[in-house]
C-alpha positions as CSV (number, residue, x, y, z in Angstrom):
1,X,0.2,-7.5,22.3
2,X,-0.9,-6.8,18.9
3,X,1.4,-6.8,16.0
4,X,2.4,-3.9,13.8
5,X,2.4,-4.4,9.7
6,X,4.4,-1.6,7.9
7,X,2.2,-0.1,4.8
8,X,4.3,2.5,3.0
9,X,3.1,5.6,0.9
10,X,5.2,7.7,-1.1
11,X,5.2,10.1,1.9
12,X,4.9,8.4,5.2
13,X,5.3,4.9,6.9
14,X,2.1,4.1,8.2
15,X,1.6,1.2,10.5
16,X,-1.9,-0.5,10.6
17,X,-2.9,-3.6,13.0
18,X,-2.1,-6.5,11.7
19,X,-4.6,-8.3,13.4
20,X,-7.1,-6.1,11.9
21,X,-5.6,-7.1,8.0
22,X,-5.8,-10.7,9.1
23,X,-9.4,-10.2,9.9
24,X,-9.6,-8.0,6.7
25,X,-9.3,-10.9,3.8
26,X,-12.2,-11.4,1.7
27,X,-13.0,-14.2,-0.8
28,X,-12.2,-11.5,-4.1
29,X,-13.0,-12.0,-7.5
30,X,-10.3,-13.4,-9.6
31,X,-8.6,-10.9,-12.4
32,X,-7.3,-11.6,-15.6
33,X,-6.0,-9.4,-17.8
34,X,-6.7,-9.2,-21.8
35,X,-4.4,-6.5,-23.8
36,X,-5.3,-3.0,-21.7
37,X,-7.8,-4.1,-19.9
38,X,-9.1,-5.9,-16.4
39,X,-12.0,-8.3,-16.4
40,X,-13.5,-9.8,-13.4
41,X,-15.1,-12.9,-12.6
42,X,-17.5,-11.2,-10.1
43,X,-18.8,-7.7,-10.0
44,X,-17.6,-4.9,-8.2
45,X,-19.3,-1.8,-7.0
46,X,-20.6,-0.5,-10.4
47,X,-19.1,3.3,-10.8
48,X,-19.8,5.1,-14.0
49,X,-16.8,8.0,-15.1
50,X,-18.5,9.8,-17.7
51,X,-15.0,10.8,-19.2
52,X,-11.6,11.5,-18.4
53,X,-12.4,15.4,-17.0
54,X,-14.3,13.7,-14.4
55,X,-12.0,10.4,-14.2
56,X,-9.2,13.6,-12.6
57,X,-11.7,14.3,-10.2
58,X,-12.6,11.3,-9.0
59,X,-9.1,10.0,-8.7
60,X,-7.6,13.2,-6.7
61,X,-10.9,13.2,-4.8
62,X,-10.3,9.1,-3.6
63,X,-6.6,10.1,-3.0
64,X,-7.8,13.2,-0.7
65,X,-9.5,10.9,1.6
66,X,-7.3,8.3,1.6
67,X,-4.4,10.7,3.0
68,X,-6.8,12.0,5.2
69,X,-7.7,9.1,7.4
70,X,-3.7,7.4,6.6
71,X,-2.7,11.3,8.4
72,X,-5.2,10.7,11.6
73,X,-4.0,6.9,11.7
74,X,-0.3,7.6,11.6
75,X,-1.2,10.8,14.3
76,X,-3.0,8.0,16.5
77,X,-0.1,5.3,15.9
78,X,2.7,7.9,16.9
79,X,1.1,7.9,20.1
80,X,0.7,4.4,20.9
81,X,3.4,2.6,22.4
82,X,3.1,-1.5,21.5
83,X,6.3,-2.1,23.4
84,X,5.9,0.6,25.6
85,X,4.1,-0.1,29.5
86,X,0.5,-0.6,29.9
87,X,0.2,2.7,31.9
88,X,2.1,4.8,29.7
89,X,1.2,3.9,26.6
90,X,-1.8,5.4,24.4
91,X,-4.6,4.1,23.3
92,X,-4.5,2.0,20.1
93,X,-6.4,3.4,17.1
94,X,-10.1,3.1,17.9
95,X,-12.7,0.9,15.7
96,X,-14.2,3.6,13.5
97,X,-10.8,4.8,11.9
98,X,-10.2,1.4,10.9
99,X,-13.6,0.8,10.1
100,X,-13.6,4.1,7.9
101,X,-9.4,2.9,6.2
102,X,-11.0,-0.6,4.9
103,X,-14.5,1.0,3.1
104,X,-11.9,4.0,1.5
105,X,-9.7,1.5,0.2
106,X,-12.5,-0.7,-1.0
107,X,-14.2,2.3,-3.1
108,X,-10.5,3.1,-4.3
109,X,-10.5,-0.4,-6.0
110,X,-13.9,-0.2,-7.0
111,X,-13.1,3.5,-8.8
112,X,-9.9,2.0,-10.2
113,X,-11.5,-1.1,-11.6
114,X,-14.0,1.0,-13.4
115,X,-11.3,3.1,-14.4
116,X,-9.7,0.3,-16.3
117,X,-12.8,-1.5,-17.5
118,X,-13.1,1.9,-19.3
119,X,-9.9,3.7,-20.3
120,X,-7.2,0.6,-18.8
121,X,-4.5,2.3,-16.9
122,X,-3.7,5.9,-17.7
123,X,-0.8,7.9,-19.1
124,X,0.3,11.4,-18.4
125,X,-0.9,12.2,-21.8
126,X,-4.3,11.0,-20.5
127,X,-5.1,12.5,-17.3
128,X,-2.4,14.3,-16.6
129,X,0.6,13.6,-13.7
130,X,-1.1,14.5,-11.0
131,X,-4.0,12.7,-11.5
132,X,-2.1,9.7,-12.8
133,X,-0.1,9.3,-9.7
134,X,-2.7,9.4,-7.4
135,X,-4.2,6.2,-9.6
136,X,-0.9,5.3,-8.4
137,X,-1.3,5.5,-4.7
138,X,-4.8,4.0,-4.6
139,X,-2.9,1.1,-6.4
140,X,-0.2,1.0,-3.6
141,X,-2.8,0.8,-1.0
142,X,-4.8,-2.4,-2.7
143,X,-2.9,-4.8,-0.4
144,X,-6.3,-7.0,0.8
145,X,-6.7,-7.3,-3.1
146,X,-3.2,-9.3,-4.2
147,X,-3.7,-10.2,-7.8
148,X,-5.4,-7.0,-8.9
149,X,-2.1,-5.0,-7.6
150,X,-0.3,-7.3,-9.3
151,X,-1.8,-7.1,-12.7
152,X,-2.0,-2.6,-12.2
153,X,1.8,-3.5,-11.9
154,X,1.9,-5.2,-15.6
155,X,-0.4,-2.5,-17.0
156,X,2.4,0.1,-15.8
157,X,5.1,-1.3,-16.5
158,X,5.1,-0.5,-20.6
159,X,3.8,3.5,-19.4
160,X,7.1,3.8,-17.9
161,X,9.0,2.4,-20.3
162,X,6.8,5.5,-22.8
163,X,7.9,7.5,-19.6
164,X,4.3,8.3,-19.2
165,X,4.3,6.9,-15.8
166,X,6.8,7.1,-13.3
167,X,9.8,4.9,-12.5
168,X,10.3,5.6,-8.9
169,X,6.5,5.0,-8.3
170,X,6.7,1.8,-10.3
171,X,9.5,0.8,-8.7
172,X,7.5,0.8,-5.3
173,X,4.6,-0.8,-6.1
174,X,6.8,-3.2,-7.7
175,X,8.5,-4.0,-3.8
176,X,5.1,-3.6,-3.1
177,X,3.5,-6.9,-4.6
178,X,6.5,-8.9,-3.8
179,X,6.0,-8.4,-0.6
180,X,2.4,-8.6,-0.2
181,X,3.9,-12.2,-1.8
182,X,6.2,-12.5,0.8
183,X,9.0,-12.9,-1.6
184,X,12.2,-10.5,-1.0
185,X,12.0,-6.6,-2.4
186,X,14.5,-5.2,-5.2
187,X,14.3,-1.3,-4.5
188,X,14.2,-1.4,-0.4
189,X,11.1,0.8,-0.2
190,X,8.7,-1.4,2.1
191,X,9.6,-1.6,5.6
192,X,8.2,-3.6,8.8
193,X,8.8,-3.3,12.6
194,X,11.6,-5.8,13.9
195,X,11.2,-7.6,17.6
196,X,12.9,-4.2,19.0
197,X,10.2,-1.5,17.5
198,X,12.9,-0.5,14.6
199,X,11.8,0.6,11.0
200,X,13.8,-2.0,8.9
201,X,13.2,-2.7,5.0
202,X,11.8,-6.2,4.8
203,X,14.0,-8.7,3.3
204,X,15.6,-7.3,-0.1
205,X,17.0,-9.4,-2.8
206,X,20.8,-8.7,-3.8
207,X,21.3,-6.2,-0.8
208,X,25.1,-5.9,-1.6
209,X,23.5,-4.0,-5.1
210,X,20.8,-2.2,-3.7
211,X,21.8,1.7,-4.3
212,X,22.7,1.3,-7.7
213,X,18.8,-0.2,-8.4
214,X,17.7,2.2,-6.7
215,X,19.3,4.9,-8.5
216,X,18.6,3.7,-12.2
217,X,14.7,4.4,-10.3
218,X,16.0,7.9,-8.9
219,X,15.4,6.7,-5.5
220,X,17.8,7.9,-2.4
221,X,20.6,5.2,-1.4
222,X,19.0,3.6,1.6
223,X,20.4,4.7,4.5
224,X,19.3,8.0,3.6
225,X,15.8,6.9,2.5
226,X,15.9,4.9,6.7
227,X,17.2,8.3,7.8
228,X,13.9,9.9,5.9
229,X,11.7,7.8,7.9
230,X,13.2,8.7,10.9
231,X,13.4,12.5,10.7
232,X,9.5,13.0,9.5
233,X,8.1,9.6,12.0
234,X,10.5,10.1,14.7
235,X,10.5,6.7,14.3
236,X,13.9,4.5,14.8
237,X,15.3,3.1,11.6
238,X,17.8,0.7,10.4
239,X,18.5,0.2,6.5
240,X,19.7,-3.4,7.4
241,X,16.9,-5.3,5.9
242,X,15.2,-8.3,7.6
243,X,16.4,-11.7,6.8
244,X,12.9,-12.8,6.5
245,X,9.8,-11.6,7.0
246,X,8.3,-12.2,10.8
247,X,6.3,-15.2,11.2
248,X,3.0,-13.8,11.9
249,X,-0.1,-16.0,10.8
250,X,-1.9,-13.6,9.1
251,X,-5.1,-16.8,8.5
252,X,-5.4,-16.7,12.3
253,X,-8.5,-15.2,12.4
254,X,-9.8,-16.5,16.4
255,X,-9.5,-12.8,17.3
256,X,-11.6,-11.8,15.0
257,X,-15.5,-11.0,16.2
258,X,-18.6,-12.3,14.0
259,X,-18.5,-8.3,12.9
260,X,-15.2,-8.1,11.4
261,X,-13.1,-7.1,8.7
262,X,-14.0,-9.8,6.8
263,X,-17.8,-9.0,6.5
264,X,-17.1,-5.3,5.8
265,X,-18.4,-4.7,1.8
């Protein structure tokens, strides 16, 4: 039975194969960052932005797709049963939508590293909001790339304090990272599938505390933000976090074909 990983967006819980991220790690460059700007120890996928008219377009462009194919994914999941029987459940998401998920998130860090090299991470001043946020969601979906979502994090963080960036965003990229890390969420925002099939926030630091964090972000209290979930997934929730995140070995890679994830560019 394969295993279900939660991947949030601002919009939609979307649940992608774990088995397919474990398959999905790739030996990345390591980032540093210097003052406003990213530097890598290997090159990525060399994209020129001629300026910051056609960084916009690029960046709601990437973001198009990306919903796109996270729309048809989340259609194919809400049809698939993992605990459901054999003969009445669908079919799992085939190989090409999965195939086509890895290659769009790989050119949105590609486009977003260029983006950086050249303008570091933009304001609403710069690019507008719109445009800004969607740098935003191609940041939230960067999860096979760790450190680099780490360090958009710390390029954020002083935009929001300018309030040229936006808290609530921040604030879930921020639960984002920690638990890519593994290591327990402030706002509540990232959820995972318990044992049973239920929507539950992975493990949260403070829990007693969570609404008022949430609010100083002007994020929902959490049993509202569960019941959210629930009403647009039809999805069954619970705002009780985890008490710690399920023991899947994401390194076990013996299902994983010669052709896999890992071999994708």
């Amino acid at each position: 039975m394969p295993v279900y990983k939660a991947l949030m967006t601002n919009t939609a819980v979307l649940f992608v194969l774990a088995s397919a991220s474990a398959c999905a790690q790739t030996n990345e460059p390591t980032w540093h960052m210097s003052e406003h700007s990213l530097h890598s120890d290997a090159s990525a996928k060399h994209i020129e932005i001629k300026d910051l008219n056609e960084l916009q377009s690029m960046l709601l462009d990437q973001v198009q797709r990306d919903q796109e194919l996270r729309t048809l994914l989340s259609k194919s999941l809400s049809h698939h049963k993992p605990h459901g029987d054999e003969e009445t459940s669908a079919p799992e998401p085939g190989r090409d939508l999965l195939d086509a998920l890895w290659t769009v998130d790989n050119e949105s860090s590609d486009l977003l590293k260029a983006m950086i090299a050249k303008f570091g991470w933009p304001s609403y001043d710069m690019i507008g909001k719109e445009a800004a946020d969607a740098a935003w969601l191609l940041a939230q979906h960067t999860d096979s790339q760790p450190e680099f979502q780490e360090q958009i994090l710390k390029l954020m963080e002083p935009l929001v304090e300018q309030s040229q960036a936006d808290g609530m965003r921040f604030a879930m990229l921020t639960d984002r990272v920690l638990m890519n890390k593994q290591e327990p969420q402030i706002y509540g925002t990232q959820f995972m599938m318990d044992d049973e099939g239920v929507l539950r926030p992975v493990p949260v630091e403070d829990f007693e505390h969570i609404d008022e964090r949430r609010a100083s972000v002007g994020l929902t209290p959490i049993k509202e933000y569960a019941a959210y979930f629930a009403s647009i997934d039809g999805a069954k929730t619970d705002a009780t976090p985890l008490d710690a995140y399920p023991a899947y070995n994401f390194d076990d890679s013996e299902e994983c074909e010669s052709d896999d994830f890992h071999n994708h560019p």
